[in-house]
N, C-alpha and C positions, 0 to 999 in steps of 0.2 A: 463321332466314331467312338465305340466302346472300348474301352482299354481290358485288355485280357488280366483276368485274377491273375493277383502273386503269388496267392499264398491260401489257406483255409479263411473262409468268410463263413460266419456267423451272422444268423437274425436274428433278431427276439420282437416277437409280437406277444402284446401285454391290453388286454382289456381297460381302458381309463375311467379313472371311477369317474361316474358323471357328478354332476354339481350339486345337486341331491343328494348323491350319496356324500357329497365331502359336506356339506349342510348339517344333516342328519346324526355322521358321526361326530363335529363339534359340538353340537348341541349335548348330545349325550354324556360327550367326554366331561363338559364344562357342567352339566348338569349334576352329573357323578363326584367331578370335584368337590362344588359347592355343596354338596348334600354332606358329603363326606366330614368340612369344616364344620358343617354343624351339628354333626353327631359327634366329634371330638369337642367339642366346645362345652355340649353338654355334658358329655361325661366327665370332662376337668372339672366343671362346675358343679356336677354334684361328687365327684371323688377328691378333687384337687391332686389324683394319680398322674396327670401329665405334665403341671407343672414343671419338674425338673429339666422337661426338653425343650423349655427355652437354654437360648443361648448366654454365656458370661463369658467375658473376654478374658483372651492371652492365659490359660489356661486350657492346658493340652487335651485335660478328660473331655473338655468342654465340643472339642472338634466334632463327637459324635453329635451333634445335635447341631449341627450347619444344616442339614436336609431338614430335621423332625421343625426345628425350630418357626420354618415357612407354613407348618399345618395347626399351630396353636395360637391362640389370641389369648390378651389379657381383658376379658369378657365379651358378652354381647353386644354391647356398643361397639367394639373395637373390631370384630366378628364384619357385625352389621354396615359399617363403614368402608369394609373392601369388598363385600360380596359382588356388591354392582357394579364395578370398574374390573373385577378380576374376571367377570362372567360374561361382561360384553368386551375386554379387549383379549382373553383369553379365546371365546370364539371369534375373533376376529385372525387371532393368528393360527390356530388350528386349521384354518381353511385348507391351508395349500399342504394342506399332511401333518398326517398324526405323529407317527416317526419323526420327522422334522422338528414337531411341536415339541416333542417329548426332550429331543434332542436341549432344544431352545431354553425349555424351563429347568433343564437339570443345570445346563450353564449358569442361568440366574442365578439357582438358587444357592451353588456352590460360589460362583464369583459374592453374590451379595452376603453370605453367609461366613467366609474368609474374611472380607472387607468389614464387618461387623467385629468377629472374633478379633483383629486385628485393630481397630479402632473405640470401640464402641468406649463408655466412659467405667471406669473401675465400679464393680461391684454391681453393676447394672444386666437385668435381663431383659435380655431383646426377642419376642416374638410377634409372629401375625406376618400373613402372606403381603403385604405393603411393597417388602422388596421386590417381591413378583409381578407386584401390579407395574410399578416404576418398571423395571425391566421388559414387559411387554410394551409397557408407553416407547420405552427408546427403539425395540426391535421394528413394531410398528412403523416407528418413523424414519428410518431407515431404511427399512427393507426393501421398498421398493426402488430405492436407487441404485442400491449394492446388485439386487436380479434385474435391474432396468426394466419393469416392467409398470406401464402405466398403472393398469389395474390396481396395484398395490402403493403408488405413487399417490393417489387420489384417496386410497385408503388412508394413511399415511396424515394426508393431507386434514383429512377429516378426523381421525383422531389429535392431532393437531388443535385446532379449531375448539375441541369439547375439551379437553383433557389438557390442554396446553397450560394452563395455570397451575396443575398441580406441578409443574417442575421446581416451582420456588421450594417444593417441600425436600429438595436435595440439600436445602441452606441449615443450617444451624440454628434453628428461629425460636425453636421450640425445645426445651430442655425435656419435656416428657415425650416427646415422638424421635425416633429413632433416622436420624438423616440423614446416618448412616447406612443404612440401611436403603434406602430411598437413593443416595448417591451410587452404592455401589452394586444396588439392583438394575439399577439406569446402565451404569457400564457395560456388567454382563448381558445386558438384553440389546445392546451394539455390537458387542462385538460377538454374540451369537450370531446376529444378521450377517456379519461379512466368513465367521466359521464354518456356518452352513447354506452358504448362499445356493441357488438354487441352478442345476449345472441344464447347461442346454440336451434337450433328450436326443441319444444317438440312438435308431433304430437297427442300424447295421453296422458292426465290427469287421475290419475286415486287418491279415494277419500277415 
């Protein structure tokens, strides 16, 4: 039997992008990125104008360059070494929305970028998207438990699998790679997962 409205009800009926479309636009997005790091890359290398926006710790000026710090390497090698882990687990996490994503990688890049400023070793500069990549490795593997959704479970899973050995690189192993860096891009991109977990969709409000 139907229970009589209390009160004003509200619908919203919303078009969902099909999976092509959410396809299409990570590719893009992720495509856009990386294209992006290697036309900064170039241009520091032949101006050395960007240098200054890596990152130096526990100095206050230095805070503006938490963000800029994740879009500059210390050359080509270094460029060349995260483009393929940034590009396949970046569109991996793009999928389920761009918003979302966008959400996700501001977190990293601020949590791993504090965490850097805050630890990193005296007189040292820290750049190159690595914390991004670690912090998508953690959101990945997580995420799907925190939305309970297989789908993303098995995603997860499977980054796991490839990608699972770079975790040692959170450790202190290496005096010239930044572990920091790697440690606290990992946190941010956890507890992105549970900040923006993903809400069950309501079609009907009712008031």
């Amino acid at each position: 039997m139907p229970y009589p409205s209390v009160g004003p009800t509200t619908s919203t009926a919303s078009t969902p992008r099909t999976r092509g479309d959410r396809v299409k636009g990570a590719a893009a997005l992720m495509a856009g990125w990386i294209a992006l790091l290697w036309i900064l890359e170039a241009v520091n290398s032949a101006t050395g104008s960007l240098s200054t926006y890596g990152l130096s710790p526990r100095d206050i000026g230095e805070l503006r360059d938490v963000i800029p710090m994740a879009f500059l390497h210390h050359g080509f090698d270094h460029l060349a070494s995260n483009t393929v882990p940034l590009l396949i687990l970046g569109f991996l996490a793009a999928l389920n929305g761009l918003r979302r994503f966008a959400a996700v990688v501001l977190t990293i890049m601020v949590v791993g970028g504090l965490g850097v400023w805050l630890t990193a070793a005296d007189h040292s500069v820290t750049a190159g998207a690595s914390g991004v990549v670690f912090g998508l490795l953690g959101y990945l593997l997580v995420r799907g438990f925190v939305d309970r959704s297989a789908v993303d479970m098995v995603t997860g899973l499977l980054v796991l699998a490839v990608y699972g050995s770079a975790l040692w690189g959170v450790l202190p192993t290496n005096p010239a790679v930044s572990w920091q860096g790697h440690l606290f891009g990992l946190i941010g991109g956890v507890m992105a997962a549970f900040m923006f977990r993903r809400q069950p969709p309501m079609n009907e409000l009712i008031g």
